[in-house]
N, C-alpha and C positions, 0 to 999 in steps of 0.2 A: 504494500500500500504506500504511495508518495507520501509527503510529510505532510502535506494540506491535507490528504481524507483522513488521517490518521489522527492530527491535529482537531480537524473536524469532530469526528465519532469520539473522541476524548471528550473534547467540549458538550458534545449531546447529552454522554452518560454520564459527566460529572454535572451536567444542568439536572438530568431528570433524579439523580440521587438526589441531588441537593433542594430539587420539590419538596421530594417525598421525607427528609429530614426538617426541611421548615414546617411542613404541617402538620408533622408529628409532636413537634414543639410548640407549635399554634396548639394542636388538640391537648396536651397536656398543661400548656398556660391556662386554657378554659377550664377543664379539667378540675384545674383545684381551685377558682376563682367561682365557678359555678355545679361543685359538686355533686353529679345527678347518677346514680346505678342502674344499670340494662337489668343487670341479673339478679335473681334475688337468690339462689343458691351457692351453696360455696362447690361444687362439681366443676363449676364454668373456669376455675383458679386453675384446674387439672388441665383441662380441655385447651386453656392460653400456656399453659404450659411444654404440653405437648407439643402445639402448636411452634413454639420457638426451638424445641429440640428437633425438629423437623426440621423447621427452615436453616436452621445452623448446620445442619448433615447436606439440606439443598445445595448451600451456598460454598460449605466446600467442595460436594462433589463437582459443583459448576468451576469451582477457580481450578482443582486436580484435572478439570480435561479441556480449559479453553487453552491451554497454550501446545493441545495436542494437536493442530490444528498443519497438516502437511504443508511445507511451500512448494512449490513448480504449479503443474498442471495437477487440478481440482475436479472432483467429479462431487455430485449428489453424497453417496454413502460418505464423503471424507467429512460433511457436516455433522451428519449423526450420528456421533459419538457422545456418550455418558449420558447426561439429561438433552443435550442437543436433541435426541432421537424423540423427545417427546414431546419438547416444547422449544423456541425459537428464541424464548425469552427466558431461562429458567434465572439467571441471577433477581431479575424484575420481581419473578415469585415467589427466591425465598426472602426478599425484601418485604415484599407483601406479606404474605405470610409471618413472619418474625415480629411488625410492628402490630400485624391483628391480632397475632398471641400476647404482645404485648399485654395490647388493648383490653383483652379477655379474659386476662390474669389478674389484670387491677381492676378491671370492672368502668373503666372510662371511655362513657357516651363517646364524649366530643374524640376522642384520638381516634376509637374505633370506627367512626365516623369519615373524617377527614384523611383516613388511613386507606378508607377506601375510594374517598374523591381524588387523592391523589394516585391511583392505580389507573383507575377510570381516566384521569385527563394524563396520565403518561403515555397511554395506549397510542391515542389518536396523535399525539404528538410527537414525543421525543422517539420514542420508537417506529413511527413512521422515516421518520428523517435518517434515526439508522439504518433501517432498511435499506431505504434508497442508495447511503454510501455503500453497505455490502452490497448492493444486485450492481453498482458501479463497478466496484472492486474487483470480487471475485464473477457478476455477467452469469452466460448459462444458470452453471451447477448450481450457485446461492440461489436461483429464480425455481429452478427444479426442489429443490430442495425446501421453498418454500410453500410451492404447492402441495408439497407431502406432509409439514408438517405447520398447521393453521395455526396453532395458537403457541 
């Protein structure tokens, strides 16, 4: 990749992390300024738990096989490798994931809230734009490779 896409796609996914950390800090500033509980059992403490032990196994698996990533000539299969094979975006997920365990462990409306507005407007966004630099990039195989695996 030349230094401008590269330069680019850096800028994208440190803009769309850096959403999804402001309103995670937006929803916990509410949070404790307007104190309100989703749940009324303590089960849901388990459930956000889990939740974060999950996405932290996601989020490694995703960083152990993104730099497995062959250089020369790219085919379809050379994409889906590890969580690539199921999902396009899995770091995005276990980001999501982790801040909804969060959310669901302490019981806060407004984070679990805002944790999902910000999923929701990364989608159409920031993620769109990467795309465009891989099907730039890598052409064919990323395009194939994206019609096989949608989300």
């Amino acid at each position: 990749m030349d230094t401008h896409n590269k330069g680019r796609l850096h800028r994208i996914l440190s803009s769309s992390y850096l959403f999804y950390f402001v309103l995670f800090f937006i929803g916990i500033s509410f949070d404790l300024m307007f104190p309100t509980h989703f749940f009324e059992n303590t089960y849901t403490a388990s459930l956000g738990f889990v939740f974060i032990v999950f996405a932290s196994f996601l989020i490694l698996w995703v960083k152990s096989n993104s730099k497995k990533l062959k250089k020369g000539i790219l085919t379809k299969e050379d994409f889906m490798q590890g969580p690539y094979k199921y999902t396009s975006i899995p770091n995005h997920w276990g980001i999501f994931i982790l801040m909804l365990g969060f959310g669901i462990m302490i019981n806060a409306v407004f984070m679990i809230i805002l944790t999902i507005v910000s999923f929701l407007f990364t989608l159409p966004v920031f993620l769109k734009m990467q795309e465009n630099i891989l099907a730039e990039k890598y052409g064919v195989p990323y395009l194939e490779y994206r019609k096989t695996v949608k989300f």
